[in-house]
Structure formats: structure tokens, C-alpha cells
C-alpha positions in Angstrom: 17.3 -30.9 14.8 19.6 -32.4 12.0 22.7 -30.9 14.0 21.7 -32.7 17.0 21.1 -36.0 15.4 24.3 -36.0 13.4 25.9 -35.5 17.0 23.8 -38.4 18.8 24.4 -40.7 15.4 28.4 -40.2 15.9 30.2 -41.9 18.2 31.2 -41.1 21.2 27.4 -39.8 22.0 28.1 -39.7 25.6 26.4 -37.1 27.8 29.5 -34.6 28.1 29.7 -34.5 24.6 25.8 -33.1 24.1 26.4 -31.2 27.1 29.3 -29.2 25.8 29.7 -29.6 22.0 26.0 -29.3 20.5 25.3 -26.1 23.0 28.4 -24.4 21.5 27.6 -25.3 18.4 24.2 -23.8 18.6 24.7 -21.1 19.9 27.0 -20.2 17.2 25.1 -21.0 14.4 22.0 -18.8 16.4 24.4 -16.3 16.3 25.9 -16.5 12.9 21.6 -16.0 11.9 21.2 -13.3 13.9 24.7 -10.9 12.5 23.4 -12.1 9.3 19.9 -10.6 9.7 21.1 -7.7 11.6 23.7 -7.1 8.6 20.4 -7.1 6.2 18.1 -5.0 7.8 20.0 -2.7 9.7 23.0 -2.0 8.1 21.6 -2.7 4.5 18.1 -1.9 4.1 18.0 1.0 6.5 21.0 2.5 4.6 19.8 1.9 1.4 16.6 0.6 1.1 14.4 -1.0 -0.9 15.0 1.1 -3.9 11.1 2.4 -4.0 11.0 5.6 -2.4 7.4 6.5 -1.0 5.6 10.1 -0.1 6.6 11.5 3.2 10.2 9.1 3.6 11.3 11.4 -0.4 9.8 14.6 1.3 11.8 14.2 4.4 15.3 13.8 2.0 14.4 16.5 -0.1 14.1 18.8 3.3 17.6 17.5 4.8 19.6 18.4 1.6 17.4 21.6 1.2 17.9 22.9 4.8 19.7 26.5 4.2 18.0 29.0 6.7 14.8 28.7 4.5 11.4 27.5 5.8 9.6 24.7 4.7 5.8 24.6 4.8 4.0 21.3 4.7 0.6 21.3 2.9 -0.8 17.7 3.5 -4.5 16.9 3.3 -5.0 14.9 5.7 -1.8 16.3 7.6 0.9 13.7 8.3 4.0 15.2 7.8 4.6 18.3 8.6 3.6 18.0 12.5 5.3 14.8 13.0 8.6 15.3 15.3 10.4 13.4 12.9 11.0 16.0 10.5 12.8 18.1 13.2 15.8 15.4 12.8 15.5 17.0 9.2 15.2 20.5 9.6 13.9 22.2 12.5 12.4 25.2 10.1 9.2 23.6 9.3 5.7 24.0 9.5 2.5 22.2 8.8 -0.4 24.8 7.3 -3.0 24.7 5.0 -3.2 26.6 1.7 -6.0 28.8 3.7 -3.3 30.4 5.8 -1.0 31.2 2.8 0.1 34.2 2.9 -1.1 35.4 6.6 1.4 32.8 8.2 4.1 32.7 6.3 7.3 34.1 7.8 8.7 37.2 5.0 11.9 37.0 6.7 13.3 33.5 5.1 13.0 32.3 2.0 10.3 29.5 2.0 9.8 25.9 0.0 6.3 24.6 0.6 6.1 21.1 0.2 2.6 20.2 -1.5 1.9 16.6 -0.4 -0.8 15.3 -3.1 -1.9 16.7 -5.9 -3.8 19.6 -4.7 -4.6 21.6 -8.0 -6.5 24.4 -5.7 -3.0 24.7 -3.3 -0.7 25.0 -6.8 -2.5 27.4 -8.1 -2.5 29.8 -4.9 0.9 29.6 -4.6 1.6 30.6 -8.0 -0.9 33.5 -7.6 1.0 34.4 -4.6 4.0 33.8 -5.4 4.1 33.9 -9.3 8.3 33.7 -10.1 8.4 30.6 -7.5 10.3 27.5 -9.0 7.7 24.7 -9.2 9.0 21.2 -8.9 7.3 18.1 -9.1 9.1 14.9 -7.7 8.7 11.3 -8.9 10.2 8.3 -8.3 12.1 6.3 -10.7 8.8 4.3 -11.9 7.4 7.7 -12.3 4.9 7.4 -9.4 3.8 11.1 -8.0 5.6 11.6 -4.9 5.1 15.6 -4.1 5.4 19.0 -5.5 8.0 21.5 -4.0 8.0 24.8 -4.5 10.8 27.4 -3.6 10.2 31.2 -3.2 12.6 33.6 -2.8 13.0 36.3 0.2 12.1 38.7 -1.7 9.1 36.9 -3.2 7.8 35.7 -0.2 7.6 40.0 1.2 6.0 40.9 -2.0 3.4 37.7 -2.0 1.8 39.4 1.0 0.6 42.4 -0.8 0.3 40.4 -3.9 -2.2 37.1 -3.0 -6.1 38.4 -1.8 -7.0 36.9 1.7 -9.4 33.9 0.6 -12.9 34.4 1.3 -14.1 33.3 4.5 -17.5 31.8 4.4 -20.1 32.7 7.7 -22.6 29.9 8.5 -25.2 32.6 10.5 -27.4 30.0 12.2 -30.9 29.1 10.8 -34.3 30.3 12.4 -35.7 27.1 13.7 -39.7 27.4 12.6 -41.8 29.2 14.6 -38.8 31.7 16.0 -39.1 35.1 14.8 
């Protein structure tokens, strides 16, 4: 608005001047706003961002610059992660499971991370009775905020953790005589 009146304020403010100049000039300046936010966002912020890294966006970095042959296992309560497609851009060697399934679908011909997405103290502790020489990691950000808990298992570990980790107890709900049933 203050470009366009500086324009009609000057002389000449004929017609072709508005017509032709003040466009042009918009249009650049629209322009010139729209590299500059592009330049932000897309090129900046998306390379970089905002220098607070968050749960699954930390867990999905870890699993790029982890991604040797091994398998990663996601255990997530409630699951986000580990199903999205997303983490295929990562590493296509991934699963989601819960700790219930540990060791019956675990795969004893790779090594294996699982990924432990919140502080489960029930899902640490079965790995480590599975799996008791695993390397436990826990990850935080710089402001110390929990972000997960990896843990890597060998080959070899990961064979003998079938043998090793009792199947967990299954509980059977038979149902309930309703009264007056025999």
C-alpha cells in the first residue's frame, strides 16, 4: 500500500506508469518474500532444524546411521513408529513388536537393536534377561529430556537369547458361568 502511494504521490502518475511499473515492482518484492521464506524453511530449518530434537524424528537418525545388515525392533506403547512407512526411507530392516513377542519373533540370523520408545522399565528388563551382554543405551537431548533407550545385541546373542528368555506367561480368561447355568 505504501509502494503504491509513493508511485501515485510522484509525478508522472499517469495510467501507464501504474500499469507497468507498480506490477513489476510487486511482483518482485512478492517474490523476493517468497525465496526468502522458502530459503528459511526449506533449505534451513528442514536441514537443520530447530536445534530440539523430539522422540520418533532422534529415533529415526539413530536407525539411518545404525543401518548395517542388523534389525531394528520398535517397542512403542502406543505404537507410532515402528509401523509407519517412513522409517523404510531409514532402514528397510525394521519392525514394530511388543516386549510380549521378544524372543519368539525375533529373527537369530542378524544382529538386532530394539529401539524402546518410553521408559518401559518391564520391556528393559526382558531384554536384559534375554539378552544379558546387550549394550544398553539411553539417548537424550542436549537439555537432557528422555528421548529413547536402544539396545544392540549381537548375532550371536540374539541365537542364544532364544534358549535363554522363558516364554511369558500367557493369561486364559475361561468365560464365567452366568447364574443359574450349571
Amino acid at each position: 500500500f505504501a509502494i503504491e502511494r509513493t508511485f501515485l504521490a510522484a509525478p508522472p502518475a499517469r495510467r501507464w506508469y501504474r500499469v507497468t511499473v507498480l506490477p513489476a515492482v510487486l511482483l518482485g518484492l512478492g517474490a523476493w518474500v517468497a525465496l526468502q521464506n522458502y530459503q528459511l524453511f526449506f533449505v534451513d530449518y528442514s536441514a537443520k532444524g530447530d536445534g530440539r530434537l523430539f522422540q520418533v524424528p532422534a529415533a529415526w537418525r539413530y536407525v539411518r546411521q545404525h543401518c548395517d545388515g542388523r534389525r531394528f525392533y520398535f517397542l512403542a506403547a502406543p505404537d507410532p513408529t515402528g509401523s509407519e512407512p517412513m522409517v523404510d526411507i531409514f532402514c528397510p530392516e525394521h519392525q514394530a513388536i511388543v516386549i510380549e513377542q521378544v524372543p519368539a519373533l525375533i529373527d537369530d540370523r542378524k544382529a538386532a537393536t530394539f529401539i524402546v520408545m518410553a521408559w518401559q522399565r518391564t520391556a528393559i528388563e526382558r531384554l536384559q534377561l534375554c539378552y544379558p551382554a546387550a549394550e544398553l543405551t539411553e539417548h537424550r537431548a542436549q537439555d537432557q529430556r528422555f528421548l529413547f533407550t536402544s539396545v544392540a545385541v549381537s548375532q550371536a546373542d540374539v541365537k542364544a537369547g532364544r534358549s535363554r528368555c522363558p516364554l511369558p506367561a500367557i493369561e486364559l480368561k475361561l468365560p464365567q458361568p452366568q447364574p443359574g447355568e450349571p
